[in-house]
N, CA, C and O of each residue as an XYZ file, in Angstrom:
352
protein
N       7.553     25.360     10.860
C       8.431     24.330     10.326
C       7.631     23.423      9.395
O       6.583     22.868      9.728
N       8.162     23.330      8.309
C       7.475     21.969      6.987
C       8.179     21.334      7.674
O       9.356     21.577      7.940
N       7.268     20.092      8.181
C       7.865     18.630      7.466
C       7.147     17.858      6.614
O       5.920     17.835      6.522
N       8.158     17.045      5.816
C       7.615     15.879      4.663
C       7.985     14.433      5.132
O       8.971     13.900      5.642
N       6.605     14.002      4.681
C       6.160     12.904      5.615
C       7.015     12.036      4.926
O       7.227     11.151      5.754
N       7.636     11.756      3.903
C       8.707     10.716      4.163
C      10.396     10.628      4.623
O      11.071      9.620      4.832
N      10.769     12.003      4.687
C      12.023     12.432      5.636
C      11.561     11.762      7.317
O      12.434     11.295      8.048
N      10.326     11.807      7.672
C       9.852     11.216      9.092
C       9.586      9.941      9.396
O       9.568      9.445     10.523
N       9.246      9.088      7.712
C       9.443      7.473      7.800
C      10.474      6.882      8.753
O      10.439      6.376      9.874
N      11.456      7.171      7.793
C      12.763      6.144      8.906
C      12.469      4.931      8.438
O      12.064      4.560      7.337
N      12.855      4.078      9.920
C      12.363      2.740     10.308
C      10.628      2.476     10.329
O       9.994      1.601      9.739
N      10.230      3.354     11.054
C       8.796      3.916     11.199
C       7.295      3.336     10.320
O       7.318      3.084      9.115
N       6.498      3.247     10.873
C       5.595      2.626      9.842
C       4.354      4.098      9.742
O       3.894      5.016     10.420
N       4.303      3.624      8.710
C       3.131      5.058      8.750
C       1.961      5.445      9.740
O       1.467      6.572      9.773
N       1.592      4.445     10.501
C       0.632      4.652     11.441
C       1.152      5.473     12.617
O       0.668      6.252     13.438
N       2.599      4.849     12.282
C       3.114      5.754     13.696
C       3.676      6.782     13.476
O       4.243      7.298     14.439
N       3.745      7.489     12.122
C       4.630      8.458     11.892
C       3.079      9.403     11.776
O       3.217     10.588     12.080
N       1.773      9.006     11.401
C       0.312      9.865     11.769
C       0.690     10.131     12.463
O       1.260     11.222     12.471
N       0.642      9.239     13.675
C       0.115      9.331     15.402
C       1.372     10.297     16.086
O       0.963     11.326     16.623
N       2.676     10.093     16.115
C       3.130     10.793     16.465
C       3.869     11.965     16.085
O       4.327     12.705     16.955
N       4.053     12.241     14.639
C       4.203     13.082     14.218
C       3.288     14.258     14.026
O       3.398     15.457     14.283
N       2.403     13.559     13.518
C       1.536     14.500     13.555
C      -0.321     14.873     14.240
O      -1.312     15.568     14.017
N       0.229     13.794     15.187
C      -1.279     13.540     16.223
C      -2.184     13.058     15.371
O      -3.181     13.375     16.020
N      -2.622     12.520     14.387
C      -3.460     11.626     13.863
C      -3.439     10.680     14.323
O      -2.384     10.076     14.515
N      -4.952     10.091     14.757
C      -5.070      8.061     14.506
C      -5.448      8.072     13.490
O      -6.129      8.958     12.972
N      -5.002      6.902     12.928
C      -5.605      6.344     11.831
C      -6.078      4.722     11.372
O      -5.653      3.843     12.122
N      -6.876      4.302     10.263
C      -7.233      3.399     10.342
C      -7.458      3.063      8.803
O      -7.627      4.102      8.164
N      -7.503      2.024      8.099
C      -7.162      1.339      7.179
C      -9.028      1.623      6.730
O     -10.013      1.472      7.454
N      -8.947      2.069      5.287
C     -10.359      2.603      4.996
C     -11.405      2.082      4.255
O     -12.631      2.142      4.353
N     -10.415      1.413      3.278
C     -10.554      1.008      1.523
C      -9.429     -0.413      1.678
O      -8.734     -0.409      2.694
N      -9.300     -1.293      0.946
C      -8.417     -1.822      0.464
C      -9.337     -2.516     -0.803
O     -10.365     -3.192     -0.850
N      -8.150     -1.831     -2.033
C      -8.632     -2.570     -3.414
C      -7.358     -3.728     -3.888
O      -6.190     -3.383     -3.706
N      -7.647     -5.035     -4.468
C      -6.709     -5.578     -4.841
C      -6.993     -6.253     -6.579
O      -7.973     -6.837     -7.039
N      -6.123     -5.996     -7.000
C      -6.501     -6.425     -8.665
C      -5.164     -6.862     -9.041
O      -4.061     -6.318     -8.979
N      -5.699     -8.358     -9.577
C      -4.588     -8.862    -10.525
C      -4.191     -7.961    -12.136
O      -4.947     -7.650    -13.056
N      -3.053     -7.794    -12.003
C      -2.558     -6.833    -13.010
C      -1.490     -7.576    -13.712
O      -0.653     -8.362    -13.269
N      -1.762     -7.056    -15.160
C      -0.583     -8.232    -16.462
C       0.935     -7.462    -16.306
O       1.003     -6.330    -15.829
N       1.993     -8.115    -16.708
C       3.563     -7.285    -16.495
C       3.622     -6.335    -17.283
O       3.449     -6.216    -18.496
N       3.993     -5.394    -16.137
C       4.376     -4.232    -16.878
C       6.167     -3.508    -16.906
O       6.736     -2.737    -16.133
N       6.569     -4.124    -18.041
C       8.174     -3.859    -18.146
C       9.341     -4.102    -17.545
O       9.635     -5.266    -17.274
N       9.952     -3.354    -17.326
C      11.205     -3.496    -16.370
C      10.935     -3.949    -15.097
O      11.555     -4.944    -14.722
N      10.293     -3.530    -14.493
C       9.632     -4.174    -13.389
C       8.808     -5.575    -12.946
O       8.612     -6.078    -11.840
N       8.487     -5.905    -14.052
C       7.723     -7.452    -14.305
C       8.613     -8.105    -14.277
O       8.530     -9.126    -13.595
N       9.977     -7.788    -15.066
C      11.072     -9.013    -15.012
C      11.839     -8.509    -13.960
O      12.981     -8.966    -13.986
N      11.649     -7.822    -13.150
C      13.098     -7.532    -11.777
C      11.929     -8.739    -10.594
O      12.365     -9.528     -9.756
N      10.120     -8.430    -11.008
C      10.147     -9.299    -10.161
C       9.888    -10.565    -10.147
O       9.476    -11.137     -9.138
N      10.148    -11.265    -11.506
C      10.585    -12.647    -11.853
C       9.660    -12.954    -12.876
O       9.773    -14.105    -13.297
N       8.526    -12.069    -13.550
C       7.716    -12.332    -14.403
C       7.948    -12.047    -15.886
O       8.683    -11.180    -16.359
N       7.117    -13.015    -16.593
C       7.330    -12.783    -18.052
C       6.188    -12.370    -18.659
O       5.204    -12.315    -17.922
N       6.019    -12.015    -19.983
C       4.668    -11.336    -20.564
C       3.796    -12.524    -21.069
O       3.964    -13.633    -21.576
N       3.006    -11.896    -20.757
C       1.278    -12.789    -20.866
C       1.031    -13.126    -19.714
O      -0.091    -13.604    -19.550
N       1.540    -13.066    -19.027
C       1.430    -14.241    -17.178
C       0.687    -13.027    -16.387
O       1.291    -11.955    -16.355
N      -0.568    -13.118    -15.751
C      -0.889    -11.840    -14.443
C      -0.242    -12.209    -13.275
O      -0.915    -12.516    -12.291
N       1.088    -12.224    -13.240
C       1.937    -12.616    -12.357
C       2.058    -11.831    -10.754
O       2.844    -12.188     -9.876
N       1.149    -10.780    -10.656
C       1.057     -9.753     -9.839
C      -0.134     -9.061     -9.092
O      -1.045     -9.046     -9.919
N      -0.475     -8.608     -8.185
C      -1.698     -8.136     -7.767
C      -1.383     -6.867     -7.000
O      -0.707     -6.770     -5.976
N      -1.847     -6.149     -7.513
C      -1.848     -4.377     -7.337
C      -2.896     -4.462     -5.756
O      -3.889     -5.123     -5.455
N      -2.219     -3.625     -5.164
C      -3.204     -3.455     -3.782
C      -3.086     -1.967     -3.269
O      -1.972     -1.474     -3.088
N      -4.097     -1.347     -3.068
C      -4.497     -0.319     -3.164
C      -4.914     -0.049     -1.524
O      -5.895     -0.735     -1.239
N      -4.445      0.734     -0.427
C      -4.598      0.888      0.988
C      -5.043      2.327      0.860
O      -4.529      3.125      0.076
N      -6.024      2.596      1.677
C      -6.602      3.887      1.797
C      -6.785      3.967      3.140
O      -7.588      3.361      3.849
N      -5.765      4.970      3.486
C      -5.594      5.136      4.816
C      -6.446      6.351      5.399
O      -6.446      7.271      4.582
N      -7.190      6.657      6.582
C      -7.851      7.607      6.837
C      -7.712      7.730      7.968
O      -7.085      6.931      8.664
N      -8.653      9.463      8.659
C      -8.355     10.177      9.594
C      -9.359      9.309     10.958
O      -9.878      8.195     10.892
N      -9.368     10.151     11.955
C     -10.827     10.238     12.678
C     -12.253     10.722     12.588
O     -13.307     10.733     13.225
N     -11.580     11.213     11.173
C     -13.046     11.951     10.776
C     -13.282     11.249      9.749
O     -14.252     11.756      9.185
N     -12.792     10.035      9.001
C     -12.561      9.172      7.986
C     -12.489      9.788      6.507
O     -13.096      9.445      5.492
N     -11.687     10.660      6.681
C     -11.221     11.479      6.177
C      -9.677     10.838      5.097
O      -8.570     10.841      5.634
N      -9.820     10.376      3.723
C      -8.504      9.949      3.454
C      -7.096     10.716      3.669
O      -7.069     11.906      3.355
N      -6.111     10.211      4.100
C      -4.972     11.323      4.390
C      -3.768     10.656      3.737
O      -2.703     11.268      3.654
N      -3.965      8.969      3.103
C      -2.743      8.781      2.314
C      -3.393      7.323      1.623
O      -4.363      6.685      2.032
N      -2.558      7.047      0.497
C      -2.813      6.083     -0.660
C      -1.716      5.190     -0.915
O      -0.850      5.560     -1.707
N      -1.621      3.972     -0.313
C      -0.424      3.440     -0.778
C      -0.549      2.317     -1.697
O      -1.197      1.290     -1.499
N       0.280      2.683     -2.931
C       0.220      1.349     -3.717
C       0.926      0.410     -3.870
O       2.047      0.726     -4.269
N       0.752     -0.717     -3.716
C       1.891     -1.937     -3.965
C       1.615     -2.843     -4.906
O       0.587     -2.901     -5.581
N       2.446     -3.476     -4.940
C       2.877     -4.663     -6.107
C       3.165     -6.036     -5.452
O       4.193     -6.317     -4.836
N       2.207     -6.771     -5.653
C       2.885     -8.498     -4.632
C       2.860     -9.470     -6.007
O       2.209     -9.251     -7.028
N       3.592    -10.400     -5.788
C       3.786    -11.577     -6.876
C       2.733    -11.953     -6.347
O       2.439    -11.706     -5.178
N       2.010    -12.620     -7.168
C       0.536    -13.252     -7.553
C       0.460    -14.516     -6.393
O      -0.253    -14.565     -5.391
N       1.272    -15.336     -6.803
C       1.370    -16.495     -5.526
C       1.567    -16.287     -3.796
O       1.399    -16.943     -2.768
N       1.938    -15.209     -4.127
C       2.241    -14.669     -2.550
C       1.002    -14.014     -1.569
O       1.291    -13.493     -0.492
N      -0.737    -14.117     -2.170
C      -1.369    -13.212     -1.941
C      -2.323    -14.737     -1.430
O      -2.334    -15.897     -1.842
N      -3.066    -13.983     -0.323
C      -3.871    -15.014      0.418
C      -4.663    -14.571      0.544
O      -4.388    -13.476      1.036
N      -6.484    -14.757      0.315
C      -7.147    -14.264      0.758
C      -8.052    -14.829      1.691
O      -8.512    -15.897      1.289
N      -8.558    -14.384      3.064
C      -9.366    -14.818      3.746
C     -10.775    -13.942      4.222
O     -10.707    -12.784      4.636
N     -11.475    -14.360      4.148
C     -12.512    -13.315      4.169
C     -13.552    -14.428      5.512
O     -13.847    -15.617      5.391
N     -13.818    -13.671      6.454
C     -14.882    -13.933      7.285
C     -16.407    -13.087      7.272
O     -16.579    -11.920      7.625
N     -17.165    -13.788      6.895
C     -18.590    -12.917      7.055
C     -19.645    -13.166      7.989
O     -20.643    -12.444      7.999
């Protein structure tokens, strides 16, 4: 039997659609985040105008037990909405 891993989303969050769909744990590997300038139709659905870096691209690299990447998710957050805290 194929299955495709987003017919198995659902409600579901991807950690749990690894783990129980397909017996993977997984764990968060990479995260890249970069402010990015508007790009088109999409800049103005999400309230931005041109010239403004109204947005920050975030980049999740999800991996195996063997840290092994097994998925890439990219998103889009309005710029003001992004917090960063860093403990060292």
């Amino acid at each position: 039997m194929h299955l495709v891993f987003i017919d198995e989303l659902g409600e579901r969050s991807f950690a749990e659609v690894w783990a129980t769909t397909f017996a993977k744990k997984t764990h968060t590997r990479h995260l890249e985040f970069k402010p990015n300038p508007p790009f088109g139709g999409a800049s103005q659905g999400m309230g931005g105008y041109c010239g403004y870096p109204f947005h920050t691209g975030l980049k999740k690299y999800r991996a195996d037990e063997q840290n092994r990447i097994v998925q890439i998710d990219i998103e889009h957050w309005r710029f003001e909405s992004v917090e960063f805290f860093i403990d060292l």
